[in-house]
N, CA and C of each residue as an Amber inpcrd file, in Angstrom:
protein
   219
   7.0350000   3.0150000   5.9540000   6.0230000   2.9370000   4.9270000
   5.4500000   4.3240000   4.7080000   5.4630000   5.0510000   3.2830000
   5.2080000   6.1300000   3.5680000   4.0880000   6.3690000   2.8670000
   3.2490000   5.8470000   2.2890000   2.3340000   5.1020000   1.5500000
   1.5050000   3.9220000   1.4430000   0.0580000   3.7470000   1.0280000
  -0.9120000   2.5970000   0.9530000  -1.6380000   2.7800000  -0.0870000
  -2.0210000   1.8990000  -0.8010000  -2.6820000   1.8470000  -1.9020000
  -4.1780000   2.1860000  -1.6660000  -4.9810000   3.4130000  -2.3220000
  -6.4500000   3.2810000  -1.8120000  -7.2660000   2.4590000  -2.7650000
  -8.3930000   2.3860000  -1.5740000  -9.3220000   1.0760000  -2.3920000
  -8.7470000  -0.2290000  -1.6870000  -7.7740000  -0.9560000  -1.4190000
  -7.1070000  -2.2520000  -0.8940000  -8.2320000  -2.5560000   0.3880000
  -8.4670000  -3.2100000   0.5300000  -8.9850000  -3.9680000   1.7300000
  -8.3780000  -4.7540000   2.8930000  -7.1440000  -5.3130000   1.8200000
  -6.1800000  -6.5220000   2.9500000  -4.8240000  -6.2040000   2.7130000
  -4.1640000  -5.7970000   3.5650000  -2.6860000  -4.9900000   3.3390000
  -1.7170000  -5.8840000   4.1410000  -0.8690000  -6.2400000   3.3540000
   0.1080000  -7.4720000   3.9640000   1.6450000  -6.3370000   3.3910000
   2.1990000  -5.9320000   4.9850000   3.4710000  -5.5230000   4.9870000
   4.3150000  -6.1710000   4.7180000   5.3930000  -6.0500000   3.5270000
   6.3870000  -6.7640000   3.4820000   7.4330000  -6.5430000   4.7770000
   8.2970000  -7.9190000   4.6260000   9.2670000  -6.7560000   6.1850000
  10.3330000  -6.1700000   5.1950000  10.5020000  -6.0730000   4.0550000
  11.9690000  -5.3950000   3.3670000  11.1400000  -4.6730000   1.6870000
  11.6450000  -3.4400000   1.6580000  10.6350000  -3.0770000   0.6370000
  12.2660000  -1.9260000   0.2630000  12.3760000  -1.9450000  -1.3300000
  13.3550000  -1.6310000  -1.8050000  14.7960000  -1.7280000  -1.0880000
  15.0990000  -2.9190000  -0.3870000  16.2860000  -3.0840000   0.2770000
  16.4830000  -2.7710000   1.5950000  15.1480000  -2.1260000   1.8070000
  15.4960000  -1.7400000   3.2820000  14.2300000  -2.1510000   4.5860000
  14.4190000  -2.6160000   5.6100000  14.1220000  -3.6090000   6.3490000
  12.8850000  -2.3170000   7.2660000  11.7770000  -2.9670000   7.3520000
  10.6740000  -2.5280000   7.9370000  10.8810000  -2.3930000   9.2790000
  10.9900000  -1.4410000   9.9520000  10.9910000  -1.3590000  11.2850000
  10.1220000  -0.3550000  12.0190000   9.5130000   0.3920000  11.4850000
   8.7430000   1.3710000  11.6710000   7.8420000   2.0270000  10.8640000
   6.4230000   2.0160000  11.7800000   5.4670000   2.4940000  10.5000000
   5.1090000   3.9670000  11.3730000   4.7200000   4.6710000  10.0830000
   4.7700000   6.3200000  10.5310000   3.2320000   6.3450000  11.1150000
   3.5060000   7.5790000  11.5980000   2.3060000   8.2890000  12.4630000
   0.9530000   8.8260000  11.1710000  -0.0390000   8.0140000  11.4030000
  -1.1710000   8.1380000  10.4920000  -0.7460000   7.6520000   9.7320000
  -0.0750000   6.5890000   8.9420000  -0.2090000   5.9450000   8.1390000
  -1.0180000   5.1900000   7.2610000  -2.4240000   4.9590000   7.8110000
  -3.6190000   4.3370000   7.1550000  -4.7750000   5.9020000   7.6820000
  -4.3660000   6.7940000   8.1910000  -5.1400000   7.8570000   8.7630000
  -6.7650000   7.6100000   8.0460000  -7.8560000   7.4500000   8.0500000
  -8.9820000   7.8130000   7.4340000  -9.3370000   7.2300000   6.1880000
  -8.6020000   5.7120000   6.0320000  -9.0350000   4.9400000   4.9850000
  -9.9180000   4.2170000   5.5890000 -11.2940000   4.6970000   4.6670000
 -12.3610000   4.0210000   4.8950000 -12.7150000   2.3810000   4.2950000
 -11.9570000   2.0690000   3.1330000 -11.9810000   0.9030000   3.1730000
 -11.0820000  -0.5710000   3.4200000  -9.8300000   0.0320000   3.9740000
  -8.9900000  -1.0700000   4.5600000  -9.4150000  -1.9130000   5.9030000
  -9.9160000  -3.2510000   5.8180000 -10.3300000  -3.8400000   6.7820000
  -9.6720000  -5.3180000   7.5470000  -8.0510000  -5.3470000   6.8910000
  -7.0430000  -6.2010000   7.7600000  -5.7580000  -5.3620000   7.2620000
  -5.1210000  -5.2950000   8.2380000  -3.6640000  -5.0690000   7.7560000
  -2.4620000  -6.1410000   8.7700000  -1.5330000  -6.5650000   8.0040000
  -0.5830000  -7.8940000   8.7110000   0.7090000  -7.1070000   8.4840000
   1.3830000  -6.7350000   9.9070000   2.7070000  -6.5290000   9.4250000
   3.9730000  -7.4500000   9.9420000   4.7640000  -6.8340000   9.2990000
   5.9420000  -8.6640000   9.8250000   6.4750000  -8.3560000  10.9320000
   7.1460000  -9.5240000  11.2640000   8.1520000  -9.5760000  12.3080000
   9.4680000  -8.3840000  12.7380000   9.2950000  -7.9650000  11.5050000
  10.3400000  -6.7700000  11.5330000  10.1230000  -4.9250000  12.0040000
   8.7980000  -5.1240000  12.5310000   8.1320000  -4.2910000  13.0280000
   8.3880000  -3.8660000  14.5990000   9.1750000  -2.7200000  14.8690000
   9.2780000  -2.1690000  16.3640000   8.8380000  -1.5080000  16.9030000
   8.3520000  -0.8070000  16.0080000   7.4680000   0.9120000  16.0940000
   6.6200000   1.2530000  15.6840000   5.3510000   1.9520000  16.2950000
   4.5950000   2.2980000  15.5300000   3.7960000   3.8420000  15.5380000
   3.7290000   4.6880000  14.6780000   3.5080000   6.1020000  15.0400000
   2.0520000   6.4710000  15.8180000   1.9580000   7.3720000  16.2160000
   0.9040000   8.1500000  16.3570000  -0.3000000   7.7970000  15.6280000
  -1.4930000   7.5590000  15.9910000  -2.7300000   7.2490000  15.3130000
  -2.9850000   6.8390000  13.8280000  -1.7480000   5.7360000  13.7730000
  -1.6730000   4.5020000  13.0060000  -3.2050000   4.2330000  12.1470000
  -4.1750000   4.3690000  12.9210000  -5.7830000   3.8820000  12.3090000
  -6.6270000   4.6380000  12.8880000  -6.2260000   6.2510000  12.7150000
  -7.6280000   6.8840000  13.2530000  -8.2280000   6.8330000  12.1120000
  -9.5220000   6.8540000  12.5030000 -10.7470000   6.7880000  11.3510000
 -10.6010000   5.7320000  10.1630000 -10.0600000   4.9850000  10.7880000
 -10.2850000   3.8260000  10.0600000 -11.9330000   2.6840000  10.3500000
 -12.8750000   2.9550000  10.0230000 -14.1350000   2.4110000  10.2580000
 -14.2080000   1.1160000  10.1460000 -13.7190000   0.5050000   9.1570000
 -13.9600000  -0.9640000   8.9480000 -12.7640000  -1.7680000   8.6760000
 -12.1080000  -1.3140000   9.4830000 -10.7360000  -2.1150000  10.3090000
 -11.0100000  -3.6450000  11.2790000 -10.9770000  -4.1520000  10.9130000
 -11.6060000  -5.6580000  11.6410000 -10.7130000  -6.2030000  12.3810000
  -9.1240000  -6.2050000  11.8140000  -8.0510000  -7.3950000  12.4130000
  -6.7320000  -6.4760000  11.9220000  -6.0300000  -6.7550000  13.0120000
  -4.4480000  -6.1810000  12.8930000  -3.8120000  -7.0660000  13.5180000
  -2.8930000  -7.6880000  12.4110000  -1.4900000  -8.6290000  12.9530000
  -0.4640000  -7.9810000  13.0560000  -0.3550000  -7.9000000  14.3700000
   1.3070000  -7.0740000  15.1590000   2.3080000  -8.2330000  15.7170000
   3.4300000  -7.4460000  14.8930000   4.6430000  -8.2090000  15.2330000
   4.8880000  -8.8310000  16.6130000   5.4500000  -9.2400000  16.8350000
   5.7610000 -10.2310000  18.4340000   7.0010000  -9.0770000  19.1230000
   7.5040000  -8.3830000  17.8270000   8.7010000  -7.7020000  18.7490000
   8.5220000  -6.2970000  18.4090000   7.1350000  -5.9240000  18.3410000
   6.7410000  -4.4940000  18.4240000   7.3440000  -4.2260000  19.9840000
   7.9600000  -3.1120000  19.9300000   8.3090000  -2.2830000  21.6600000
   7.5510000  -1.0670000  21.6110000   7.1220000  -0.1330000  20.6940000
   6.2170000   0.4450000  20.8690000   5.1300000   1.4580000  20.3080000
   4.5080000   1.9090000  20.6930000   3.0240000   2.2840000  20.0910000
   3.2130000   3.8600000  20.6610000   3.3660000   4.2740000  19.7750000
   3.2790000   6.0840000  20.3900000   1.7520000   6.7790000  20.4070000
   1.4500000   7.3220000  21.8120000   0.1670000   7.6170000  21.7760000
   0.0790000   9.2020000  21.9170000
């Protein structure tokens, strides 16, 4: 995902976005969006970058895949 819409509040990951299958979300990807406050990603999720939600303030709920392996810190 190399991109998020600003302004969104509730961000629902598709798991396949132009043909190709979600498996990894990049490092800072929501970095310092102040108003996203759920994000759901699918099942197709393994990876996830580097400070995914720093400064994210009003972040409430994150749905992580069941077959995430891992979280780079």
């Amino acid at each position: 995902m190399a991109a998020y819409l600003a302004g969104v509040r509730e961000v629902i990951i598709p798991a396949e976005i132009d043909g190709y299958i979600v498996q990894n979300i990049a490092d800072e990807a929501f970095r310092n969006n102040k108003t996203v406050e759920k994000v759901v990603f699918p099942e197709t999720v393994k990876t996830m970058g580097y400070k995914v939600f720093y400064g994210c303030t009003r972040l409430a709920y994150v749905g992580l895949s069941s077959r995430l392996t891992s979280i780079s810190s």
